[in-house]
N, C-alpha and C positions, 0 to 999 in steps of 0.2 A: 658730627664734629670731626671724626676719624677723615671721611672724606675729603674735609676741606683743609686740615693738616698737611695728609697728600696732596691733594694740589698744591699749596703752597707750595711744598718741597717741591715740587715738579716743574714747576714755575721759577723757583728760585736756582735749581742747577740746568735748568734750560735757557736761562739769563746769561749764565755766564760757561755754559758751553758752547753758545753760538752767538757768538759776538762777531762785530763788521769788521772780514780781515784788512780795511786803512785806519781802524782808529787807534790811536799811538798810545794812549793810556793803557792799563790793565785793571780786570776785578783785582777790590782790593777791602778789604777788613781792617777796623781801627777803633781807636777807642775817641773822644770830644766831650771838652767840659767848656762851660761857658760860665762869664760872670756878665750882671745886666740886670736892668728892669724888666719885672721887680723880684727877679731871685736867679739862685745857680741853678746851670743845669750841666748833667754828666749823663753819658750813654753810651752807644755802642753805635758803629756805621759801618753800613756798607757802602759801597760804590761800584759802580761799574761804568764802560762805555757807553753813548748813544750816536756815536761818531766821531767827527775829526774835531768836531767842536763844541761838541758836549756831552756832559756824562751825568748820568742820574744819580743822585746820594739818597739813600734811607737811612734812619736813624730812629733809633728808640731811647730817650732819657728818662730821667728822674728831675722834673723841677721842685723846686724848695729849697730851703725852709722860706712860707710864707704862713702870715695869718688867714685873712679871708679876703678869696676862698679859697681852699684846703687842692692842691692843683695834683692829679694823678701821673701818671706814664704819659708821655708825649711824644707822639708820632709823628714823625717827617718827611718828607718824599720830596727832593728840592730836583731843579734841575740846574746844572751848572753850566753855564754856556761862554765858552770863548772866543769872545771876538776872532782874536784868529789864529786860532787854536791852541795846540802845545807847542810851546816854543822851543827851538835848538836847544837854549839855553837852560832847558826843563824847568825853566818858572814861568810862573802865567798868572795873568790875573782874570778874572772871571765875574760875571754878574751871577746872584745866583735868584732863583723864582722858583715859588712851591708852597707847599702848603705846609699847617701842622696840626693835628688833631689832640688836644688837652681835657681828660676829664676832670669836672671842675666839682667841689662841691661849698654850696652854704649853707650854713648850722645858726639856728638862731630857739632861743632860748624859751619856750616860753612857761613862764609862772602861775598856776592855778591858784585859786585859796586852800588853805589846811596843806600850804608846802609842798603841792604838788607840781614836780618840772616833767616836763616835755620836751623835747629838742624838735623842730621841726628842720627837717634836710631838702633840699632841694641840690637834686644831681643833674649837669648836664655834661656835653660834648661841646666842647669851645672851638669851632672852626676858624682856625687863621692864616691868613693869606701870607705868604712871607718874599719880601724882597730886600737883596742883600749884595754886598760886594767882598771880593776875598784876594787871594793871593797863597799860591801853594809853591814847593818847589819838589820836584820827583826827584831822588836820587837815581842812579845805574843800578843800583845795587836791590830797585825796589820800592823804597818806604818815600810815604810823600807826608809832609808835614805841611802844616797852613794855619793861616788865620782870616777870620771871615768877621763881617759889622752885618748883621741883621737887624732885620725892626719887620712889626707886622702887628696888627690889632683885631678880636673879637670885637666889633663894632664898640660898642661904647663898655663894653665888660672889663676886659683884660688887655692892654697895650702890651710890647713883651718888645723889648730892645736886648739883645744878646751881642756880645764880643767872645768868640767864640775860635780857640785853639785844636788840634786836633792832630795826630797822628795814625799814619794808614802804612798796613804793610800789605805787599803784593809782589807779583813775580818778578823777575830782572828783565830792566827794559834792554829792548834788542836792538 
C-alpha cells in the first residue's frame, strides 16, 4: 500500500512539473459543488494542462443526501477540450468527456419469525460515462471560475445530471 501512495505522489508532481511549454493554462487546485439529479455533490479538483486544447480535471466529491442507494466518494477524471482553445479573452467554452466512478450501496430488510431482522447489503462500483459542456473565465491574476451542465448514466441503475459551479486557483498567467 505504502508503494502505491508513492507512486501516486510521483505521478501526481511529475504531472505538473513537466508540462507542454505551449499550453496557455496552468496546474491548478479548487474546490466544486454541484446541484442535480438526483442529489448534490461538493469536492475538491484538480487540473492541469494536456495541450493547447485541452486539459485534464480530476475531482473527488461527496454525492448525497440520497435514499436508495446510499452513493459513496465519487471519482472523476474528465477531459476538457476546446474547440479552439484558450481564448485572448481568457473565457472559453469547452466540451467536457470522462468518466466517474461512484460506490453504491443497497440495504434491504429482511424479517425472520420470532423478530428476527437482517439487513441484506449489496455493494458495488457504479461506472459512468460523463459528457458535458462548460464555460470558464481565467483571470491574470490566476483563479479561474466556471460553470459546466453534465449528465451521464450507470446503465439502467443511476442516471446523474449535474449543474455544477467551481472555483480554481493557480499561478499568474503570463
Amino acid at each position: 500500500m505504502r508503494g502505491w501512495s508513492h507512486a501516486a505522489a510521483l505521478l501526481f508532481v511529475s504531472t505538473f512539473a513537466a508540462l507542454p511549454g505551449y499550453a496557455q493554462d496552468t496546474p491548478a487546485i479548487g474546490v466544486t459543488g454541484a446541484v442535480g439529479f438526483p442529489a448534490f455533490k461538493g469536492g475538491v479538483r484538480v487540473s492541469t494542462p494536456a495541450g493547447p486544447k485541452a486539459n485534464l480535471d480530476f475531482e473527488v466529491a461527496r454525492i448525497g443526501p440520497m435514499g436508495e442507494p446510499e452513493l459513496g466518494p465519487a471519482f472523476t477524471g474528465d477531459v476538457r477540450w476546446m474547440r479552439r482553445g484558450r481564448q485572448p479573452s481568457v473565457d472559453s467554452r469547452y466540451w467536457l468527456f470522462g468518466v466517474m466512478f461512484v460506490g453504491a450501496k443497497w440495504s434491504t430488510p429482511v424479517i425472520y419469525p420470532g423478530h428476527v431482522v437482517t439487513t441484506l447489503e449489496d455493494r458495488r462500483t457504479l461506472v459512468v460515462p460523463r459528457i458535458g459542456y462548460g464555460w470558464d473565465h481565467v483571470s491574470q491574476l490566476g483563479p479561474r471560475v466556471g460553470f459546466e451542465v453534465s449528465t451521464g448514466a450507470a446503465g439502467e441503475e443511476e442516471p446523474f445530471v449535474f449543474a455544477n459551479v467551481f472555483v480554481m486557483w493557480g499561478p499568474r498567467r503570463k
